[in-house]
C-alpha positions as CSV (number, residue, x, y, z in Angstrom):
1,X,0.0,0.0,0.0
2,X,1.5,3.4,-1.1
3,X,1.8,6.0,1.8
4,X,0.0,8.8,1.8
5,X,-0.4,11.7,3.9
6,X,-3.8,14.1,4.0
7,X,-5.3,16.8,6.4
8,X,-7.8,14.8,9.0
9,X,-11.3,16.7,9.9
10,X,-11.4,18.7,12.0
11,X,-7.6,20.1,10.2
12,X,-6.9,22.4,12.8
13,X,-7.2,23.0,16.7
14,X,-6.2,26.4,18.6
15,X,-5.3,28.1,21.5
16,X,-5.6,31.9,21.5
17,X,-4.6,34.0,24.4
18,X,-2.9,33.9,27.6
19,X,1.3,33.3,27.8
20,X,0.9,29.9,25.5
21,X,-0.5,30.6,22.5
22,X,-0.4,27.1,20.0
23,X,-2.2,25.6,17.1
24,X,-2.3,22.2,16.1
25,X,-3.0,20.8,12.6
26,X,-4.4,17.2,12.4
27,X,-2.7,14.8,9.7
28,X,-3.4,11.5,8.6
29,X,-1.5,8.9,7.1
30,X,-2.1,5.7,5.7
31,X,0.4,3.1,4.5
32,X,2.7,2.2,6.8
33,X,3.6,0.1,10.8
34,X,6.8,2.5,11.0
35,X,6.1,5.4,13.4
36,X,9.2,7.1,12.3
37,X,8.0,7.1,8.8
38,X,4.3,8.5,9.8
39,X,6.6,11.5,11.9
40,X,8.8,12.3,8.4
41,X,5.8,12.3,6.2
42,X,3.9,14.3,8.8
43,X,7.1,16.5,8.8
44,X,7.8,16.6,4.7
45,X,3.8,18.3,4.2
46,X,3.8,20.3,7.1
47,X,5.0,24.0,7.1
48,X,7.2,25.4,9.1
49,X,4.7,28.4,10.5
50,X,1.1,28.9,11.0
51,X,0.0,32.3,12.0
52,X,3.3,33.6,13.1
53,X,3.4,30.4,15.4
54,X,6.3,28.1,15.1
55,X,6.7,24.4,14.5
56,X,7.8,22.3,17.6
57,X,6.7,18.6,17.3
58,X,4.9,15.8,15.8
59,X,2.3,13.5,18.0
60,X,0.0,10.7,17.3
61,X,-1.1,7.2,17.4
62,X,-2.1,4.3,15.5
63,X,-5.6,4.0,14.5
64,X,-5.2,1.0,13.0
65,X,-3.3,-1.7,10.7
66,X,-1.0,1.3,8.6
67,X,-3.1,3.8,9.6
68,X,-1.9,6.9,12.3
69,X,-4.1,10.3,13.3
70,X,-0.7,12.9,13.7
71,X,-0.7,16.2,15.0
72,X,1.5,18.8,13.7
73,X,1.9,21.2,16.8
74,X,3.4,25.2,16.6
75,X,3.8,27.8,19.8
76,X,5.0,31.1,19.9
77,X,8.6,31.6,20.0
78,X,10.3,31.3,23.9
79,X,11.3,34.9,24.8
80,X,14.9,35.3,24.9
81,X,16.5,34.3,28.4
82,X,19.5,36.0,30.1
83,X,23.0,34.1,28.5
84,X,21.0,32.5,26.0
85,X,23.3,31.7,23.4
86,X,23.5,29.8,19.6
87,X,26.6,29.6,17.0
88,X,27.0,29.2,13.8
89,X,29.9,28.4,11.5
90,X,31.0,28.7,8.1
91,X,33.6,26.5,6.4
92,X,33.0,27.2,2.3
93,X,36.9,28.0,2.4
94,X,38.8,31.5,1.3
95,X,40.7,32.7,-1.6
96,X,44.6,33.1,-0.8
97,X,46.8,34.7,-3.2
98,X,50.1,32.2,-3.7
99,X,53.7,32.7,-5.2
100,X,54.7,29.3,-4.8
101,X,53.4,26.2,-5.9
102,X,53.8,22.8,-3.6
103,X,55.4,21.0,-6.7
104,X,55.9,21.7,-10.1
105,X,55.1,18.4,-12.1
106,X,55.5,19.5,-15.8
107,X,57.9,22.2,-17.7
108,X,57.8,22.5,-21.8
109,X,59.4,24.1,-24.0
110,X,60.5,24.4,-27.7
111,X,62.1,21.8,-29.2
112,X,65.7,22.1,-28.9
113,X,65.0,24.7,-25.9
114,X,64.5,23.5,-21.8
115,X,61.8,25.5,-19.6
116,X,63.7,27.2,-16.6
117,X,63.7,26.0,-13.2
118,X,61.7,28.3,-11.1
119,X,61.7,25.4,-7.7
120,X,58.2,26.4,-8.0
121,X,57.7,30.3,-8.5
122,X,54.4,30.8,-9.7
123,X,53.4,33.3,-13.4
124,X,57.4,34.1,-13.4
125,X,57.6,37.2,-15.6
126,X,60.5,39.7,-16.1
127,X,59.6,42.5,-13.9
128,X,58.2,39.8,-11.0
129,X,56.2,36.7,-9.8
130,X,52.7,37.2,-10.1
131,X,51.8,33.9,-8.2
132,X,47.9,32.8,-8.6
133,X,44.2,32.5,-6.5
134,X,43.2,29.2,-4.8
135,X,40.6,28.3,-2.4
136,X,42.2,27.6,1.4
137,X,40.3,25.5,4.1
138,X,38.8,28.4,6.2
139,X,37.1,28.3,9.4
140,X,34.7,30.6,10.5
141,X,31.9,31.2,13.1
142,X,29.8,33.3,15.2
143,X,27.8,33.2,18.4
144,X,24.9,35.5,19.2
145,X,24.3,35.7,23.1
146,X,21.4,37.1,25.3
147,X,23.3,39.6,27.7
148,X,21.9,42.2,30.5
149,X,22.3,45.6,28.7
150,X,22.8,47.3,31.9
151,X,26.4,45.6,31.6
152,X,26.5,45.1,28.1
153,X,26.1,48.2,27.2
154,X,27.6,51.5,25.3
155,X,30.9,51.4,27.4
156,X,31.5,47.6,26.2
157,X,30.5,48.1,22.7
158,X,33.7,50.6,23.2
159,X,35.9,47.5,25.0
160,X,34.9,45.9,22.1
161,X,35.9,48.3,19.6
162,X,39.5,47.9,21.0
163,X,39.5,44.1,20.4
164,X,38.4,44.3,17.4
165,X,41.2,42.9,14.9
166,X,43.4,41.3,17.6
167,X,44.1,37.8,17.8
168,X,43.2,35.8,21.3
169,X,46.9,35.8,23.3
170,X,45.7,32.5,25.4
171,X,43.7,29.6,24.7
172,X,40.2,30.1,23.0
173,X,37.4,27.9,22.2
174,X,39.9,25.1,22.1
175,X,42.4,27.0,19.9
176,X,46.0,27.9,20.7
177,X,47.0,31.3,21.0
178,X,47.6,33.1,17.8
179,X,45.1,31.3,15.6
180,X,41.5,33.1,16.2
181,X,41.1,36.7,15.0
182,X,38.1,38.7,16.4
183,X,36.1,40.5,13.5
184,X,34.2,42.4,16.2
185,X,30.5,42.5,17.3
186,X,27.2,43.5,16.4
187,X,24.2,44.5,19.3
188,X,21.1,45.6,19.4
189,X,18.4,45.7,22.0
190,X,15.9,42.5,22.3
191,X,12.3,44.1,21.4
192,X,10.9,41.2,23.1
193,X,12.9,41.9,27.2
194,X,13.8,45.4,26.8
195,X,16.6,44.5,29.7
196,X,18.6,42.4,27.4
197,X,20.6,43.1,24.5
198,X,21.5,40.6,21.4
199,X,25.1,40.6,20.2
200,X,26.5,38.6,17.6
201,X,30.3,38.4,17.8
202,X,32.2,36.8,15.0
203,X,35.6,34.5,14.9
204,X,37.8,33.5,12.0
205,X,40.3,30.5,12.6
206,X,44.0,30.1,10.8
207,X,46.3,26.8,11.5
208,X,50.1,27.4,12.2
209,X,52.2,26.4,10.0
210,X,54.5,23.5,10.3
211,X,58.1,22.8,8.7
212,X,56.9,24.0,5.4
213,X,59.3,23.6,2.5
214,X,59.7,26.4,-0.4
215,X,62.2,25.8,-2.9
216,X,65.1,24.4,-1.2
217,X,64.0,26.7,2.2
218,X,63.0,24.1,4.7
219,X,61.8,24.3,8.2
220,X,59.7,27.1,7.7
221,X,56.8,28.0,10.6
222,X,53.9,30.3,11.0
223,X,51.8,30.7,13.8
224,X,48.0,31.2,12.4
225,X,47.6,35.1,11.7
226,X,51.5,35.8,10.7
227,X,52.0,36.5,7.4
228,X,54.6,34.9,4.9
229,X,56.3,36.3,2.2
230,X,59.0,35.0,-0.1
231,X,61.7,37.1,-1.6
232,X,62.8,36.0,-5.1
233,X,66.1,36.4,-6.5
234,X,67.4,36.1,-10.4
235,X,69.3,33.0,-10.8
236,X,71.3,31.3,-13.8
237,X,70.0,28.0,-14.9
238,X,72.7,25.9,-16.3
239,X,70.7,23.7,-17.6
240,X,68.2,25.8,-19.6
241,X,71.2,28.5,-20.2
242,X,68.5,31.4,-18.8
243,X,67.3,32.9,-16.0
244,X,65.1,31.9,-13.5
245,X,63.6,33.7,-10.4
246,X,63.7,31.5,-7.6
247,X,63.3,31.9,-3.5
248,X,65.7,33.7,-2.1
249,X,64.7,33.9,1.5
250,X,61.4,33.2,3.2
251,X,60.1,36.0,6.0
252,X,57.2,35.5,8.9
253,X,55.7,38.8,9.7
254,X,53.6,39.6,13.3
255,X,50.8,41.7,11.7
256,X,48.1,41.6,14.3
257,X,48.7,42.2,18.1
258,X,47.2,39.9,20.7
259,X,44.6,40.6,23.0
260,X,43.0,38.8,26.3
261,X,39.6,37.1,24.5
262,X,38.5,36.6,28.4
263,X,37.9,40.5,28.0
264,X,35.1,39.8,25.8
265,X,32.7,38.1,28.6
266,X,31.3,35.2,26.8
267,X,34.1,32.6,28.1
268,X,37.8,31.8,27.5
């Protein structure tokens, strides 16, 4: 027997009023012993709001042999409690901007003629290397809190301000130091408890780098938010009897300061 799913009679019981407003609408669904599979059909035909009510769970029983009377039930939206809080993250990956390729596996040239050896410089042209854009694994996230405005206030948007674009000097959200860099906050008063305020801050996550190899430079580190550059230098290539720009040296720059994430009040 196929399963099929269709709006019972009565379809729909209310309750208007009072602190618990809810609705329910009443399903039926034939075809099936599984009372998982009743719930997910319920679930697929169901929406997600009924007169600004939301969605919160699926009831019923079995009526009989493959048959089930659901109930699809929505309430209003829980007001926003002190500390509340919610995350989310973000890990499509970011565009980084490269010079150096982790191995070059093909060089052509004319016949009688051999490419140069650039040990891995990337768009090599006279005046430079113009290196390329590829995707990087990137890790992002933010969490939205519920905080007392009497403390969270104008004078710590201001604390925040001064964190803003500083990496967390100790241990943070299970990261060592040097890898998460604060991109600030966002607030605004809760229109439903007009003594809390709502503030989204948001995170972005680097690794350190580990005994990287460019050219013939080995040993190379990086704590997350440094920055590496490579210095290139002319060189004669015996082999190809022309010039080739290859690494010269490999530099780690400090570009952000650190700051004390416990500053921000949401944990360390």
């Amino acid at each position: 027997m196929p399963l099929t799913v269709y709006e019972g009679e009565p379809s729909r019981d209310f309750t208007a009023g009072g602190d618990s407003p809810g609705i329910v609408l009443n399903w039926v669904v034939m075809g099936t012993r599984v009372q998982s599979e009743a719930a997910a059909a319920v679930a697929a035909e169901t929406p997600a709001a009924v007169d600004g009510l939301l969605f919160r769970d699926i009831a019923g029983k079995e009526t009989a042999p493959g048959t089930w009377e659901c109930q699809a039930r929505y309430g209003a939206r829980k007001p926003p409690q002190e500390m509340d809080y919610k995350f989310a993250f973000d890990t499509t990956g970011g565009k980084q901007k490269i010079t150096q390729s982790l191995d070059t596996i093909g060089r052509y040239a004319p016949a009688g003629k051999t490419a140069a050896d650039h040990k891995g410089a990337i768009g090599v042209t006279d005046h430079g290397v113009e290196g390329c854009e590829i995707v990087v694994p990137k890790f992002a996230w933010s969490e939205t809190w519920q905080l007392p405005i009497a403390t969270y206030g104008w004078e710590y948007s201001q604390k925040l301000k001064a964190i803003t674009g500083k990496v967390n000097g100790w241990r943070f959200r299970g990261f060592p130091a040097g890898q998460v860099l604060f991109h600030g906050g966002r607030g605004s008063a809760s229109s439903k408890d007009p003594s809390l305020i709502e503030i989204t801050y948001s995170f972005e996550q680097s690794d350190d780098v580990k005994q990287q190899t460019v050219g013939g430079i080995t040993g190379i580190e990086k704590p997350g938010w440094a920055y590496l550059w490579i210095r290139y230098t002319e060189e004669h290539d015996t082999s190809a009897n022309a010039l080739a720009r290859r690494p010269e040296a490999v530099y780690v720059e400090r570009v952000y300061l650190a700051a004390n994430f416990g500053m921000i009040g949401i944990g360390s």
